[in-house]
N, C-alpha and C positions, 0 to 999 in steps of 0.2 A: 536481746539475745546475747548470750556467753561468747567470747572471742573463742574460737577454736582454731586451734594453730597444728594439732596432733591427731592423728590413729593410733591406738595402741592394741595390737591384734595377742590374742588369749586361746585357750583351747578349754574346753570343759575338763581334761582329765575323764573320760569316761572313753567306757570301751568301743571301738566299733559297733558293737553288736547290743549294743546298752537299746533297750526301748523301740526295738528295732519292729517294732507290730503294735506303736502308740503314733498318735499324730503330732506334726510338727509342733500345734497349740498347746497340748498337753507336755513334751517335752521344756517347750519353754515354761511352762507354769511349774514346772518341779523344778529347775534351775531358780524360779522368782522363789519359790517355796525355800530354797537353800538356803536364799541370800536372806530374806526376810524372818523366816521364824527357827532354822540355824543361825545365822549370826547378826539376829535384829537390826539388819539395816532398814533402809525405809520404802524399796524397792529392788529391784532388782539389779547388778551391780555395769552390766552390760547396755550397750545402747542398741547391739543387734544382736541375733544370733544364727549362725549360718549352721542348718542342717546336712547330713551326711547326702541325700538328694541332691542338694543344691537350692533349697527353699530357703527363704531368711523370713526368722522372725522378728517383731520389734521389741527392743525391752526400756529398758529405763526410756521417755524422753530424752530427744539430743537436746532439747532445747532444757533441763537440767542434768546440772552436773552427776557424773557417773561414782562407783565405786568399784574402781577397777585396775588401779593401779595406786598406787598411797603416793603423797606428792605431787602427782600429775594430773588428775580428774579432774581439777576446776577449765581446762581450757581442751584436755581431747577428749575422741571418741573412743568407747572400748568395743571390740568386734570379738566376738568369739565364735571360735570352732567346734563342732562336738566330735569327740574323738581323744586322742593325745592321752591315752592311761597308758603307764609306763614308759613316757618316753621321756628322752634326754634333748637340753639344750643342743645339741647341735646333730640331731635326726633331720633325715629330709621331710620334706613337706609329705612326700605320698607312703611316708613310712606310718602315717596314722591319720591321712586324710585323702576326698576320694577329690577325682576330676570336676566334678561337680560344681566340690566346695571351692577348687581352684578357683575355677569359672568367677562364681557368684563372690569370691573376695576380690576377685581385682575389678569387678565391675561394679560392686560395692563403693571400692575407694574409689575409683574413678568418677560414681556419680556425688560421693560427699564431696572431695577437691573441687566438682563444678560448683556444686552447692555452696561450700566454704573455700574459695580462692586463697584465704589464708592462712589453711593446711600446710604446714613447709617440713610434716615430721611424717614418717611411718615408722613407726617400732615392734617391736615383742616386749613381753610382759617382761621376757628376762632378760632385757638392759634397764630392769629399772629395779630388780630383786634376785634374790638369789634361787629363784624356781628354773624348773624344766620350760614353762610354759612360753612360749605356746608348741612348744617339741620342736622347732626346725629356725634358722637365721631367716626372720622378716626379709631383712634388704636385701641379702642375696638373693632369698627367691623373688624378691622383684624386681630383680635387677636380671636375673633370666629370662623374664618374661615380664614389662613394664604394664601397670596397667593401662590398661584401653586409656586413648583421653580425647575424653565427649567433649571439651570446649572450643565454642564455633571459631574459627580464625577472628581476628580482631576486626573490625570493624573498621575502612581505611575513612578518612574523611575527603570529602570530592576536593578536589583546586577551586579556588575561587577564582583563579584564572581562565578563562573561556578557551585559551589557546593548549595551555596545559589539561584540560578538560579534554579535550580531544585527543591530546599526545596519550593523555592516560588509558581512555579507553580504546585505542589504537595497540599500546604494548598490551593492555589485557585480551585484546581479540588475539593477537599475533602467539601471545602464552598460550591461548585455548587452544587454538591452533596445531602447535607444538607438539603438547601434551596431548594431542591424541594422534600422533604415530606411534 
């Protein structure tokens, strides 16, 4: 498997209302159809693709490299939104995208971060080009609202002490305790 260390979140450029009476499948396969027999790549450029519902579909394999940002592919993921025609680098998020998609992108990143622990980026397309995409500032809007984070607390290792054994699960009872007034 590819080291991945990145998200790089995109928006299709396509209107609200684009395709709005086709299925999520179908959408992604005219996206695959862009990328492949418009500009002969060899798949589609994306590793997901999150619908104006709130559905995600899958596009490129994570486990090969994308075409999604030039310089950066070999180690992130590219995530795109469908929505963002006409918009400008620094629109907010729901000025071309719906609740939905909020939803499904921070639980999105939140489940690759479990997956790949050594995710240490999230970006937009355009800190890495000089495009609108993906129409709104990444880390701000994550930073309003972090994504969810599914990773189970760590994992303590017991005392090999027998006497600290007891101290320990003695303060854990005392915490649980606590923590429910």
């Amino acid at each position: 498997m590819r080291h991945i260390n990145e998200i790089v979140v995109h928006c299709t450029a396509t209107r609200a209302e684009w395709a709005a009476d086709q299925s999520s499948a179908w959408k992604a396969a005219q996206v695959r159809k862009w990328h492949v027999q418009d500009r002969g790549w060899s798949d589609i450029g994306y590793h997901y693709l999150i619908h104006r519902d709130g559905s995600v579909s899958p596009g490129r394999p994570v486990g090969k490299i994308g075409a999604h940002v030039k310089g950066h592919n070999s180690n992130s993921i590219g995530i795109s939104l469908f929505g963002g025609f006409g918009g400008a680098a620094d629109d907010q998020f729901d000025e071309h995208f719906t609740e939905a998609q909020a939803k499904s992108l921070r639980e999105l990143i939140a489940k690759l971060q479990e997956q790949f622990p050594t995710i240490e980026k999230i970006s937009g397309h355009s800190e890495y080009a000089n495009k609108a995409c993906p129409c709104f500032d990444v880390r701000e809007w994550l930073a309003e609202k972090p994504a969810p984070i599914s990773h189970p607390d760590p994992v303590e290792q017991p005392p090999s002490n027998p006497i600290a054994a007891l101290l320990t699960a003695l303060v854990s009872l005392l915490q649980g305790l606590l923590n429910r007034r």
